[in-house]
Biopython code that builds the backbone (N, CA, C, O; Angstrom):
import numpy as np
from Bio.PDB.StructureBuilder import StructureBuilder

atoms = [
    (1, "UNK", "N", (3.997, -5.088, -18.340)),
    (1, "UNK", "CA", (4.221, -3.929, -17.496)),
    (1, "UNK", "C", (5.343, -3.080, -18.087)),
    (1, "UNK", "O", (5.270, -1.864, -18.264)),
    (2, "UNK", "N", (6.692, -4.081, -18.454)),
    (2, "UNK", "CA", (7.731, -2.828, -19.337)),
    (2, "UNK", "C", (6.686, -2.316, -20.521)),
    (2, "UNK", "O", (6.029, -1.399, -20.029)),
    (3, "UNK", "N", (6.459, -2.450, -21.291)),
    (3, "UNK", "CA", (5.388, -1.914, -22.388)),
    (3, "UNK", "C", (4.549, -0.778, -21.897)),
    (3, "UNK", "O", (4.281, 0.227, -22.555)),
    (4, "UNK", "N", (4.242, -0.982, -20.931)),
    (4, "UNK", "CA", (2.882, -0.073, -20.466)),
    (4, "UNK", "C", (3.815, 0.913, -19.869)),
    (4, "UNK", "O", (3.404, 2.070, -19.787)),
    (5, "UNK", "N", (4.942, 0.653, -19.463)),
    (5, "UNK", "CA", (5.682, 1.977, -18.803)),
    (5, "UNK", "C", (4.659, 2.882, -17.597)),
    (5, "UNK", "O", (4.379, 4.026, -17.953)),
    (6, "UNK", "N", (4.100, 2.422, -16.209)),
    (6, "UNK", "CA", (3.068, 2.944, -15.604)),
    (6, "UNK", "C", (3.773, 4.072, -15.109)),
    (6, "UNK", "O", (5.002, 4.049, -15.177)),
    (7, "UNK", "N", (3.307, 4.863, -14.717)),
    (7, "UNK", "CA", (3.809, 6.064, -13.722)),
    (7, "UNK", "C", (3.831, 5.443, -12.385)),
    (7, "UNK", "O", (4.796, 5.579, -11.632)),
    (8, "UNK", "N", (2.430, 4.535, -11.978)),
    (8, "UNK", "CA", (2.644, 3.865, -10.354)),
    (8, "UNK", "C", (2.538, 2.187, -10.658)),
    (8, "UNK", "O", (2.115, 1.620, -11.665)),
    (9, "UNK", "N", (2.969, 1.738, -9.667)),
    (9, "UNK", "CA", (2.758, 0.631, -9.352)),
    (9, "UNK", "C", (2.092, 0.171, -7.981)),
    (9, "UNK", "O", (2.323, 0.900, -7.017)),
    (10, "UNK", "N", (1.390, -0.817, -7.801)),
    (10, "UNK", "CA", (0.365, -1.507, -6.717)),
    (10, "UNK", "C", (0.813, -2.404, -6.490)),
    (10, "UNK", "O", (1.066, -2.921, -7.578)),
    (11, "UNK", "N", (1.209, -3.193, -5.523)),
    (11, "UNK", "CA", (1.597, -4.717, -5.715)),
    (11, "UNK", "C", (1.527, -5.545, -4.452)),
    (11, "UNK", "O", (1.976, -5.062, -3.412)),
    (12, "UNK", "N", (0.909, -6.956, -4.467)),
    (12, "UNK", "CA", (1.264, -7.608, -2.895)),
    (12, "UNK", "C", (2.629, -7.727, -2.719)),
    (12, "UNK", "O", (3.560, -7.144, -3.276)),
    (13, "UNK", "N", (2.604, -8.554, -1.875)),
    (13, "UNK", "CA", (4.140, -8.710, -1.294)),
    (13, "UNK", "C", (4.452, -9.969, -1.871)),
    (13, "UNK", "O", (3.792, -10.243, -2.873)),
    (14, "UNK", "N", (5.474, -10.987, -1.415)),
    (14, "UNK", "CA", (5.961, -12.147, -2.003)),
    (14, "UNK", "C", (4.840, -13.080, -1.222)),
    (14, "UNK", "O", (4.263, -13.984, -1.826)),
    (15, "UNK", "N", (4.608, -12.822, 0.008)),
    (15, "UNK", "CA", (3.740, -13.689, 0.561)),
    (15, "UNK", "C", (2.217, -13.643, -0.341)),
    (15, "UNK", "O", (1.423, -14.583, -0.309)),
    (16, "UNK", "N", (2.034, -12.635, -0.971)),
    (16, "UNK", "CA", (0.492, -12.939, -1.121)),
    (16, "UNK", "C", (0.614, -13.059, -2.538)),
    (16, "UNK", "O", (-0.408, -12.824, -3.183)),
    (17, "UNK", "N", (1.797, -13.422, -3.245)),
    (17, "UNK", "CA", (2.230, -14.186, -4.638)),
    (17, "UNK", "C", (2.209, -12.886, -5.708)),
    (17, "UNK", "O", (1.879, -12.839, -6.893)),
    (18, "UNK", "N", (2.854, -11.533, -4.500)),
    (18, "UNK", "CA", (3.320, -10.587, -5.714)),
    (18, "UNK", "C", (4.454, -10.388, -5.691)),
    (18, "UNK", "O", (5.153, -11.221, -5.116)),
    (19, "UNK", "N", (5.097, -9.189, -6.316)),
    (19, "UNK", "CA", (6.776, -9.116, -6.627)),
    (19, "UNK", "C", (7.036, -7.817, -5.873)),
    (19, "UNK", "O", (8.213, -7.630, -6.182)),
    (20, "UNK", "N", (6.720, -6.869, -5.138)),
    (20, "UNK", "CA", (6.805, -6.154, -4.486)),
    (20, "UNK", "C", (8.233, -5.696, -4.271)),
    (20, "UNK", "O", (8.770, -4.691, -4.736)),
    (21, "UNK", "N", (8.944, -6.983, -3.170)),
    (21, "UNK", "CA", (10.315, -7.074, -3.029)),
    (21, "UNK", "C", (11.122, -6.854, -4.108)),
    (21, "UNK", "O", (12.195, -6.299, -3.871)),
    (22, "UNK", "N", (10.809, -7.226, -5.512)),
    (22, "UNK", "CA", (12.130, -7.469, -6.167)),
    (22, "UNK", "C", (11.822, -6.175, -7.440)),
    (22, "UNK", "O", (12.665, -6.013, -8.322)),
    (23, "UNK", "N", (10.625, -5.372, -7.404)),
    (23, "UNK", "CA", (10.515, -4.621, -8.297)),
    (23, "UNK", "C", (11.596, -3.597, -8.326)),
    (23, "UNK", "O", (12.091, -3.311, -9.416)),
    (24, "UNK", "N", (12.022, -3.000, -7.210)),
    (24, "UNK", "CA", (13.061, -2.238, -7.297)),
    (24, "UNK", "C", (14.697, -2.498, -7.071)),
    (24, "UNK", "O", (15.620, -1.740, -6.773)),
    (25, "UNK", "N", (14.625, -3.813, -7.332)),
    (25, "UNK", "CA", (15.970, -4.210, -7.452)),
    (25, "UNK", "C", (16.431, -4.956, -7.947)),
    (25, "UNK", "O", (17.456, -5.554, -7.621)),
    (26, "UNK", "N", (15.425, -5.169, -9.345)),
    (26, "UNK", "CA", (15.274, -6.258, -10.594)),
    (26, "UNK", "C", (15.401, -5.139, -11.724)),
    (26, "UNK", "O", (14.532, -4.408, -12.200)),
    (27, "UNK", "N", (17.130, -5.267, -12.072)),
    (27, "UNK", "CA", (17.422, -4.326, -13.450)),
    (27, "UNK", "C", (16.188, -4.228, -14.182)),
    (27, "UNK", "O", (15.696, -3.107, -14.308)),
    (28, "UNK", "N", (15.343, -5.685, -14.917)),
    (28, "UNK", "CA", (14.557, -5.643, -15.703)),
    (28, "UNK", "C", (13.659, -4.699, -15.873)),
    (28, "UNK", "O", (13.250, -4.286, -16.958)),
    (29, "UNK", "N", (13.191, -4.177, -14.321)),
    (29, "UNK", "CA", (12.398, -3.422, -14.407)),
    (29, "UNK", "C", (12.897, -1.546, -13.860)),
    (29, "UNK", "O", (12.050, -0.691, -13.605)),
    (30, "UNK", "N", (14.224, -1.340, -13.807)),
    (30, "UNK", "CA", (15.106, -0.073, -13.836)),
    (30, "UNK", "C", (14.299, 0.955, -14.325)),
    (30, "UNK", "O", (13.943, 1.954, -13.700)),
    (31, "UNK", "N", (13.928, 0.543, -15.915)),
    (31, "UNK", "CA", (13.609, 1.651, -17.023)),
    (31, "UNK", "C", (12.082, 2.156, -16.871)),
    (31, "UNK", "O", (11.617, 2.880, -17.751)),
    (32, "UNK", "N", (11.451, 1.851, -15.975)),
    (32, "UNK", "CA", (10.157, 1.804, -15.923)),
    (32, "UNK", "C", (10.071, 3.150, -15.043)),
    (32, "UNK", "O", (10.752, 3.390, -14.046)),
    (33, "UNK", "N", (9.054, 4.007, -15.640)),
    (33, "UNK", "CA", (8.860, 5.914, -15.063)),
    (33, "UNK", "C", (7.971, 5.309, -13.733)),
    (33, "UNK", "O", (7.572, 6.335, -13.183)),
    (34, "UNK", "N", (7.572, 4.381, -13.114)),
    (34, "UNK", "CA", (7.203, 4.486, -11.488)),
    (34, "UNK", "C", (8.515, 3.777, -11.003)),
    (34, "UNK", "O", (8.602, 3.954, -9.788)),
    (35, "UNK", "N", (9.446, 3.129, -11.424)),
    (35, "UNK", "CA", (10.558, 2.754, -10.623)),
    (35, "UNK", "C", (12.200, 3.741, -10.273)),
    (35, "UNK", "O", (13.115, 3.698, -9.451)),
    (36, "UNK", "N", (11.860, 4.453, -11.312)),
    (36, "UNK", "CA", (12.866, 5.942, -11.501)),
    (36, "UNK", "C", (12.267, 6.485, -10.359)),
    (36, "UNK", "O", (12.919, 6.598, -9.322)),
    (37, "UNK", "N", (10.938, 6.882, -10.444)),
    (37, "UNK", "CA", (10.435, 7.755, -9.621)),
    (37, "UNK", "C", (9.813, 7.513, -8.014)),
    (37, "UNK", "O", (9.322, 8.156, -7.087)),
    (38, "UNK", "N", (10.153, 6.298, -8.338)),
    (38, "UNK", "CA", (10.101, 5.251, -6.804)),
    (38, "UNK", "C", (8.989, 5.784, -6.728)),
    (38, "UNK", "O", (8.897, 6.807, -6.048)),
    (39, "UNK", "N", (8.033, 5.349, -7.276)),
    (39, "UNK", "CA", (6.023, 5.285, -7.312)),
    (39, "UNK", "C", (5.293, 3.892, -7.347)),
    (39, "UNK", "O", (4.379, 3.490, -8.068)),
    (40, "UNK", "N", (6.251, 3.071, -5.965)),
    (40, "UNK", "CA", (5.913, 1.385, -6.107)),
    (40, "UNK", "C", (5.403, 1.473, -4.588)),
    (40, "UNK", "O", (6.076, 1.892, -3.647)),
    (41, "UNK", "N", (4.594, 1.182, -4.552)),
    (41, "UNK", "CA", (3.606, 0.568, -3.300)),
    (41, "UNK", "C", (3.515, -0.193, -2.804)),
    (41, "UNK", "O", (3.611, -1.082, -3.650)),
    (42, "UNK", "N", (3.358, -0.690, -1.784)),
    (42, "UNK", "CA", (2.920, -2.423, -1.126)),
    (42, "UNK", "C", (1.390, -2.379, -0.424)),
    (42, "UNK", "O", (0.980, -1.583, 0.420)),
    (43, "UNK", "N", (0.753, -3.395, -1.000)),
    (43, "UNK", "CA", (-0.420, -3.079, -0.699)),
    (43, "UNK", "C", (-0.480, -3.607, 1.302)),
    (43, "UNK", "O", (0.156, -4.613, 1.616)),
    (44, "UNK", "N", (-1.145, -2.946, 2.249)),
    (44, "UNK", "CA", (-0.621, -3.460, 3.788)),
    (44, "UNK", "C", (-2.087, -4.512, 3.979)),
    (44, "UNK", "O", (-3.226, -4.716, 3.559)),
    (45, "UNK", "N", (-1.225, -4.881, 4.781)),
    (45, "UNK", "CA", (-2.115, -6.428, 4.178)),
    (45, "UNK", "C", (-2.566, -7.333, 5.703)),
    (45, "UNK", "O", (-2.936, -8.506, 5.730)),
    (46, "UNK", "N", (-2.416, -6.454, 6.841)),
    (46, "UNK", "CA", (-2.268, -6.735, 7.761)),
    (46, "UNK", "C", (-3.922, -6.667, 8.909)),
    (46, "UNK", "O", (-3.957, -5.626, 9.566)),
    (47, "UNK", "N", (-4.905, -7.437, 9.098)),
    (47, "UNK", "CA", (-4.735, -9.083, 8.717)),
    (47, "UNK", "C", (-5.254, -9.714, 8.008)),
    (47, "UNK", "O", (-5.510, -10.918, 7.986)),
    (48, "UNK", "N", (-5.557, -8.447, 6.994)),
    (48, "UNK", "CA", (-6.187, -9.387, 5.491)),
    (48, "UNK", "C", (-5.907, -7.975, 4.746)),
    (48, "UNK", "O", (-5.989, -6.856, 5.250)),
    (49, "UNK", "N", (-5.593, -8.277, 3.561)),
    (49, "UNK", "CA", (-5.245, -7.524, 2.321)),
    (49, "UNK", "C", (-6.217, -5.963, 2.313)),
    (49, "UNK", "O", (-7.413, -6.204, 2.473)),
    (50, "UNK", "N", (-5.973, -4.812, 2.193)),
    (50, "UNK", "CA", (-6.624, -4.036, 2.099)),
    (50, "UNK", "C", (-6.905, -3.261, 0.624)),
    (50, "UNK", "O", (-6.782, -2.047, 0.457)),
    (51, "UNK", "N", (-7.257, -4.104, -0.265)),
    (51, "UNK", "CA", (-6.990, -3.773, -1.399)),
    (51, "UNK", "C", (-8.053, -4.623, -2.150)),
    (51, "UNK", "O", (-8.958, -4.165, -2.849)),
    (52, "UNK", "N", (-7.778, -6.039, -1.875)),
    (52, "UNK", "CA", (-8.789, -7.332, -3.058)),
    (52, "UNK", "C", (-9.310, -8.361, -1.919)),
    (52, "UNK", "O", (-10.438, -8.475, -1.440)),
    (53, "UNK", "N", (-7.926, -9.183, -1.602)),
    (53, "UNK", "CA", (-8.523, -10.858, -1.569)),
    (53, "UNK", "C", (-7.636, -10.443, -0.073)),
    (53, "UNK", "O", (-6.603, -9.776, -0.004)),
    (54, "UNK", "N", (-8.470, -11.120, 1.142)),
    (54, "UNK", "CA", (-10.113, -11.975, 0.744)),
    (54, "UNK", "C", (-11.189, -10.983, 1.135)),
    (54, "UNK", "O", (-11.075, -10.246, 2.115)),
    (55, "UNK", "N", (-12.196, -10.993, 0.362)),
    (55, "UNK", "CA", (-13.163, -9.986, 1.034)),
    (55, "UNK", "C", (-13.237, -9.715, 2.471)),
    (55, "UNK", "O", (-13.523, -10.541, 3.338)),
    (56, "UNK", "N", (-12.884, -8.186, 2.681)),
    (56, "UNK", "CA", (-12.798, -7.874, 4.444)),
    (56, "UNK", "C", (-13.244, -6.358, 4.772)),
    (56, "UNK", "O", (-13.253, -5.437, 3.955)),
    (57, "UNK", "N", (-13.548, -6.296, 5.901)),
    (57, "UNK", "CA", (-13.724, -5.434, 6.363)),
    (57, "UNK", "C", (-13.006, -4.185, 5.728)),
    (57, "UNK", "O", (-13.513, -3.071, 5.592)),
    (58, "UNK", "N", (-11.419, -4.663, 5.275)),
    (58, "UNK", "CA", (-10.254, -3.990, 5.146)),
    (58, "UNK", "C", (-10.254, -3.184, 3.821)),
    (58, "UNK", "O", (-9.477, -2.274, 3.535)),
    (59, "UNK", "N", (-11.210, -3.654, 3.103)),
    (59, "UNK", "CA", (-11.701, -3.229, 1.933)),
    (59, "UNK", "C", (-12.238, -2.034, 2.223)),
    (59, "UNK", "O", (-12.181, -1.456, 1.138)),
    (60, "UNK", "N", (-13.016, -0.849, 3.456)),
    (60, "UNK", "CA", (-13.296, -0.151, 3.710)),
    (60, "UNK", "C", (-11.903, 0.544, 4.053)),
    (60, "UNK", "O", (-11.955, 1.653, 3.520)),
    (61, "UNK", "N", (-11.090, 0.441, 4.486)),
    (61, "UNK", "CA", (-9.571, 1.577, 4.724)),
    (61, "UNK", "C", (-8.678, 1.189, 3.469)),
    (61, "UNK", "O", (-7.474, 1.437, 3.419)),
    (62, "UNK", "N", (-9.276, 0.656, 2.620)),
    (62, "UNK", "CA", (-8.142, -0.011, 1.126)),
    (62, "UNK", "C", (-8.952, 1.271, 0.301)),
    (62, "UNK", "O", (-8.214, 1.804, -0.527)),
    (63, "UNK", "N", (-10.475, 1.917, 0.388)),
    (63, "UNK", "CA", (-10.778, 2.551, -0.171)),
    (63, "UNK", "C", (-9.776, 3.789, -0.138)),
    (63, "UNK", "O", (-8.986, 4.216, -0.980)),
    (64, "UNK", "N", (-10.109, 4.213, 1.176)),
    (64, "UNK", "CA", (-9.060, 5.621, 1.478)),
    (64, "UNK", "C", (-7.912, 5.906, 1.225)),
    (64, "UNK", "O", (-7.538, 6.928, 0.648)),
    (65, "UNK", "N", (-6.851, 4.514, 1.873)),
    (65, "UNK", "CA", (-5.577, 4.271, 1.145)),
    (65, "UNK", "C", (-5.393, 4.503, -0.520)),
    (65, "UNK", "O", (-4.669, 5.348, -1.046)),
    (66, "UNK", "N", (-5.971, 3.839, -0.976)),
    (66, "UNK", "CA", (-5.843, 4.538, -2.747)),
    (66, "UNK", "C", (-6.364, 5.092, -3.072)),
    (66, "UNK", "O", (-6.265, 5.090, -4.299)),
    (67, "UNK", "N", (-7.516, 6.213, -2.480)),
    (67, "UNK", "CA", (-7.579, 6.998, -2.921)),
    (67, "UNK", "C", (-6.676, 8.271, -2.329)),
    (67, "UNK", "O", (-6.514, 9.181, -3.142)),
    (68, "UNK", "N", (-6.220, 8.404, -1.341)),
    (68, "UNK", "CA", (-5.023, 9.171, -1.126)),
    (68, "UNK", "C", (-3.735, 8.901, -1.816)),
    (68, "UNK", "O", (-2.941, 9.818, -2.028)),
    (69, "UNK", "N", (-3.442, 7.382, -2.259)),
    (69, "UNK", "CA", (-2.190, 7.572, -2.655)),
    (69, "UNK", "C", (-2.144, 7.718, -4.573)),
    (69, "UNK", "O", (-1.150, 7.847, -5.287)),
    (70, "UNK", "N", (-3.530, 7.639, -4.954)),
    (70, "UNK", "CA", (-3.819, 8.227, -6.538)),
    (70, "UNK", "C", (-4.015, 9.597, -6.270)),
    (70, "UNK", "O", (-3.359, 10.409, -6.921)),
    (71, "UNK", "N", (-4.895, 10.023, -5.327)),
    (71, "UNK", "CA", (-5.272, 11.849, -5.676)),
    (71, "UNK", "C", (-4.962, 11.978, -4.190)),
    (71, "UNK", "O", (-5.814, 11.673, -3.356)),
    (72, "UNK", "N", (-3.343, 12.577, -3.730)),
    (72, "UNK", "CA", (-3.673, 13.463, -2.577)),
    (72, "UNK", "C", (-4.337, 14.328, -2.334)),
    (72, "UNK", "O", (-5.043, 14.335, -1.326)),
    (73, "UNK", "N", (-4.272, 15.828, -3.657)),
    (73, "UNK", "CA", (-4.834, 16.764, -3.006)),
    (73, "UNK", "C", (-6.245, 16.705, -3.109)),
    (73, "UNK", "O", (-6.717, 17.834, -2.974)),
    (74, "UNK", "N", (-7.276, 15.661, -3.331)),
    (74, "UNK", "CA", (-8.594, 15.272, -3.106)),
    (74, "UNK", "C", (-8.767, 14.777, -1.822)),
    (74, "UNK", "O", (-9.471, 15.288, -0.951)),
    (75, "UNK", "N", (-8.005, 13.614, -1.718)),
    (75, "UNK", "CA", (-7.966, 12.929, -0.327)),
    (75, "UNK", "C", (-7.143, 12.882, 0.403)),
    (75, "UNK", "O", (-6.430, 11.884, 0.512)),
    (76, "UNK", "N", (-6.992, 14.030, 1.167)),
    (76, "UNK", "CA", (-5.760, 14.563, 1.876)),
    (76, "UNK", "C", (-5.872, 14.124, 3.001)),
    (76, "UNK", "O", (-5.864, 14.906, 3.952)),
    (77, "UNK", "N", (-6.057, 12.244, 3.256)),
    (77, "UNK", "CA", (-6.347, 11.942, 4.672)),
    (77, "UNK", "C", (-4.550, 11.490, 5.319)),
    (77, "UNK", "O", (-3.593, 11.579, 4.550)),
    (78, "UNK", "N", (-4.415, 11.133, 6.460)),
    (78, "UNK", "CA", (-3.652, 11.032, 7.431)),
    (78, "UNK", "C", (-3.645, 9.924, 7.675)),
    (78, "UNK", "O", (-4.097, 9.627, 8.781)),
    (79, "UNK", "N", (-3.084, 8.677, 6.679)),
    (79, "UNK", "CA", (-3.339, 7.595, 6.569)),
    (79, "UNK", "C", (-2.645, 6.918, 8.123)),
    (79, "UNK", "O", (-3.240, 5.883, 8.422)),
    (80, "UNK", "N", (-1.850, 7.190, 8.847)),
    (80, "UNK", "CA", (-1.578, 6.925, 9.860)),
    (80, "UNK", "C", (-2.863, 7.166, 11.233)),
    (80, "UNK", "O", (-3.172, 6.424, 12.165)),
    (81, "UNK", "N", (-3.194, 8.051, 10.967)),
    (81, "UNK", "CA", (-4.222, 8.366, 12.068)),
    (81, "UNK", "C", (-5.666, 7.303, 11.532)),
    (81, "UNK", "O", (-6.459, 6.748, 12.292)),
    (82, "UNK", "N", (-5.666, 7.270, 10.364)),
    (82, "UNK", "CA", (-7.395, 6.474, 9.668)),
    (82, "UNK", "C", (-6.915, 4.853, 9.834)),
    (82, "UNK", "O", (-7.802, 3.999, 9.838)),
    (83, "UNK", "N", (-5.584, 4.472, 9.963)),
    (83, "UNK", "CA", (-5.552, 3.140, 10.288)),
    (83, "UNK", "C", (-5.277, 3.106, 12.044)),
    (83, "UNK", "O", (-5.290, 2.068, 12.705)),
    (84, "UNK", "N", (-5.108, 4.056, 12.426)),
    (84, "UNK", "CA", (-5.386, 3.320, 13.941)),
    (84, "UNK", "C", (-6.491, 3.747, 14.354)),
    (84, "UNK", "O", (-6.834, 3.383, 15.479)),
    (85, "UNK", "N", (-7.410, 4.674, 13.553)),
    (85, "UNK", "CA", (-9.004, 4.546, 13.885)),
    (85, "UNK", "C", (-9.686, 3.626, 13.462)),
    (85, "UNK", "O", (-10.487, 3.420, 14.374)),
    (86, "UNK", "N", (-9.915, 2.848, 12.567)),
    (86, "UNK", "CA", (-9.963, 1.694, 11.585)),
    (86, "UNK", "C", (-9.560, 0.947, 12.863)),
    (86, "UNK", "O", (-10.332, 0.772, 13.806)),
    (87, "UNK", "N", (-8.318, 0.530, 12.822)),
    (87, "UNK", "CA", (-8.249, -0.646, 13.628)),
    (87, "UNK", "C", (-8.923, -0.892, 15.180)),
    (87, "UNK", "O", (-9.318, -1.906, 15.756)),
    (88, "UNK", "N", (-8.871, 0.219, 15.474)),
    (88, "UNK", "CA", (-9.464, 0.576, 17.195)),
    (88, "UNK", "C", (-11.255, 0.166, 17.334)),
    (88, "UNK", "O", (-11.981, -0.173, 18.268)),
    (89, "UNK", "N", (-11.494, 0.466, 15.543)),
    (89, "UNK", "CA", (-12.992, 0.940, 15.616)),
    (89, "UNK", "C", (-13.164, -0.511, 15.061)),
    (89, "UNK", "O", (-14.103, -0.970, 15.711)),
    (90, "UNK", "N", (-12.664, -1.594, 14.062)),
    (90, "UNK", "CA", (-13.210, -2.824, 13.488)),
    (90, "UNK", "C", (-12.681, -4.159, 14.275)),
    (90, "UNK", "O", (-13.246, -5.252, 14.306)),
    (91, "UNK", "N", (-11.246, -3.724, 15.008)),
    (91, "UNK", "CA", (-10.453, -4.786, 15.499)),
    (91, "UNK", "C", (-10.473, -4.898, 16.964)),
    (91, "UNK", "O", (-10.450, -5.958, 17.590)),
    (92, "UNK", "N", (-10.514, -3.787, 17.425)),
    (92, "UNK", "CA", (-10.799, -3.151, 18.677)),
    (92, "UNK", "C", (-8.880, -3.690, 19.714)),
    (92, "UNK", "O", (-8.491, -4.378, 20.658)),
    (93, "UNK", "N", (-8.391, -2.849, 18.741)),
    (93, "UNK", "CA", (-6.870, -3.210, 18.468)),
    (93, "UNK", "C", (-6.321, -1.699, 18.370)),
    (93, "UNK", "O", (-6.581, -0.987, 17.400)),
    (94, "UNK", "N", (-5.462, -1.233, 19.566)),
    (94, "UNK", "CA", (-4.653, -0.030, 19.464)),
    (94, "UNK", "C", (-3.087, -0.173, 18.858)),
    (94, "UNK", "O", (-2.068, -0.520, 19.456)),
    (95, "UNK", "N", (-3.271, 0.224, 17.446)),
    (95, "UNK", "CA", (-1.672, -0.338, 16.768)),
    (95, "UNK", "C", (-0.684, 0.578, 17.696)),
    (95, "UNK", "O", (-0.854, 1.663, 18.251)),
    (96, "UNK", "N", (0.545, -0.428, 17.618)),
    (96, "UNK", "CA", (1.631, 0.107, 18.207)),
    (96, "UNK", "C", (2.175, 1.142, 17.330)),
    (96, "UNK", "O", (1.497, 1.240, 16.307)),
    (97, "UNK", "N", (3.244, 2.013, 17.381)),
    (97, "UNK", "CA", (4.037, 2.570, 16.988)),
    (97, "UNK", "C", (4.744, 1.509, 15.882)),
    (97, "UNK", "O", (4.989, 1.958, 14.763)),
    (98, "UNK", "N", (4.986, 0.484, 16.104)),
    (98, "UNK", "CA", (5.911, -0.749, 15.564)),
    (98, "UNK", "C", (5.126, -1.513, 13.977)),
    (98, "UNK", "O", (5.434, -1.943, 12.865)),
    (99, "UNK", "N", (4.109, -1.313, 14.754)),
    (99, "UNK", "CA", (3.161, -2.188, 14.014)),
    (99, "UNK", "C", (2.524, -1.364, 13.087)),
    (99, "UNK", "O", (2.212, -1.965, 12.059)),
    (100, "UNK", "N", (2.227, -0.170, 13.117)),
    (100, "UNK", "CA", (2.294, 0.784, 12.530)),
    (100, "UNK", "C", (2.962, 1.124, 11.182)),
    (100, "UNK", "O", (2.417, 1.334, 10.098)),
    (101, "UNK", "N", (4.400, 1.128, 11.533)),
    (101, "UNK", "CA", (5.707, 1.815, 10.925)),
    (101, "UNK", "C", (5.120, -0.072, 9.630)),
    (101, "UNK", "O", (4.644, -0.108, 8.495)),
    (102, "UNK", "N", (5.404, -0.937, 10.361)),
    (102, "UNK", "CA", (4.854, -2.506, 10.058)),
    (102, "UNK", "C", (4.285, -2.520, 8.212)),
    (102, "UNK", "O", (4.726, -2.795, 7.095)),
    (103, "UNK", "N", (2.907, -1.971, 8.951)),
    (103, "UNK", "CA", (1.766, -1.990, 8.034)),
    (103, "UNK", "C", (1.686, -1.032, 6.978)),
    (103, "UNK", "O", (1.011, -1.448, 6.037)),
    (104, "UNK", "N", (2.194, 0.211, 6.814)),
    (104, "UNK", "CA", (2.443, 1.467, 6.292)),
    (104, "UNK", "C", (4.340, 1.871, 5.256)),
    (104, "UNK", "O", (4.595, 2.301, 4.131)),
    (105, "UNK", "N", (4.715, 1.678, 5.771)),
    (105, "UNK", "CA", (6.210, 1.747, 6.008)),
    (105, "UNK", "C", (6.284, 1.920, 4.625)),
    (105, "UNK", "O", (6.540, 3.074, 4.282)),
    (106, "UNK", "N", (6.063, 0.728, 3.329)),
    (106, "UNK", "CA", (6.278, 0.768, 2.100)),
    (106, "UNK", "C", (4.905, 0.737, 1.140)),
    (106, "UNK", "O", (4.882, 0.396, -0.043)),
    (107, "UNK", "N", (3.603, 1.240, 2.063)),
    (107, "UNK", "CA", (2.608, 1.613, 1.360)),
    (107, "UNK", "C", (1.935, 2.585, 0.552)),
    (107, "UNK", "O", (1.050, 2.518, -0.301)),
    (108, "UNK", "N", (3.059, 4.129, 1.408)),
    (108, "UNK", "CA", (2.673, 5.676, 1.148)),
    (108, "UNK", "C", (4.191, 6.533, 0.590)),
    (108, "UNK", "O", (5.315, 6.030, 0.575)),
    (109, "UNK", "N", (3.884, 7.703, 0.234)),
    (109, "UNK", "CA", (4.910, 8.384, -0.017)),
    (109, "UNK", "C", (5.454, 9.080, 0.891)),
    (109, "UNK", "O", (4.836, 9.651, 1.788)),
    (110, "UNK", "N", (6.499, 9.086, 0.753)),
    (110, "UNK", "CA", (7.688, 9.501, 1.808)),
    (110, "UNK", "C", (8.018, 10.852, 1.510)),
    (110, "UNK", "O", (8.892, 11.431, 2.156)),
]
sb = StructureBuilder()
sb.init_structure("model")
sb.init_model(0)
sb.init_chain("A")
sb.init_seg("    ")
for serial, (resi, resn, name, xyz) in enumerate(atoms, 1):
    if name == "N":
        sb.init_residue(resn, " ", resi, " ")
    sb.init_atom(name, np.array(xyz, "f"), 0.0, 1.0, " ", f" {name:<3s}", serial, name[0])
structure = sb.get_structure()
């Protein structure tokens, strides 16, 4: 990853055996043009990964999620509003405000 120098980074969290936590506060990885530019992600993972593993439903709002957070001005969705439609519509679950802030918080750009 130092080699490749990415512009973004993707990553689980420590729980789902990624480095998420320590990418931006592990000198090693300082010099890297998505950590300058704070372009590090957490994939939300809440209650199964929305991105890979394990095959889920969640894989349908993991689409939207990256593709808004690779091409906004293509997919200029409202990732807050598409996960509590998502959840209302697959979980039949009205996210809190809390749970929300939760699932999102270190997934999108600020």
């Amino acid at each position: 990853v130092l080699k490749w120098d990415p512009d973004m980074i993707i990553s689980w969290n420590r729980g789902q055996g990624g480095y998420f936590e320590g990418i931006l506060s592990d000198p090693n990885w300082a010099e890297i043009k998505a950590v300058k530019n704070k372009e590090v992600f957490e994939i939300p993972c809440a209650p199964f990964n929305w991105f890979d593993r394990p095959p889920s439903v969640n894989r349908i709002i993991g689409l939207k999620w990256v593709a808004n957070l690779l091409y906004p001005e293509i997919f200029p969705y409202d990732m807050e509003e598409e996960a509590k439609e998502f959840y209302s519509m697959f979980y039949h679950h009205k996210l809190t405000d809390e749970q929300l802030h939760k699932l999102l918080d270190t997934a999108l750009r600020k």
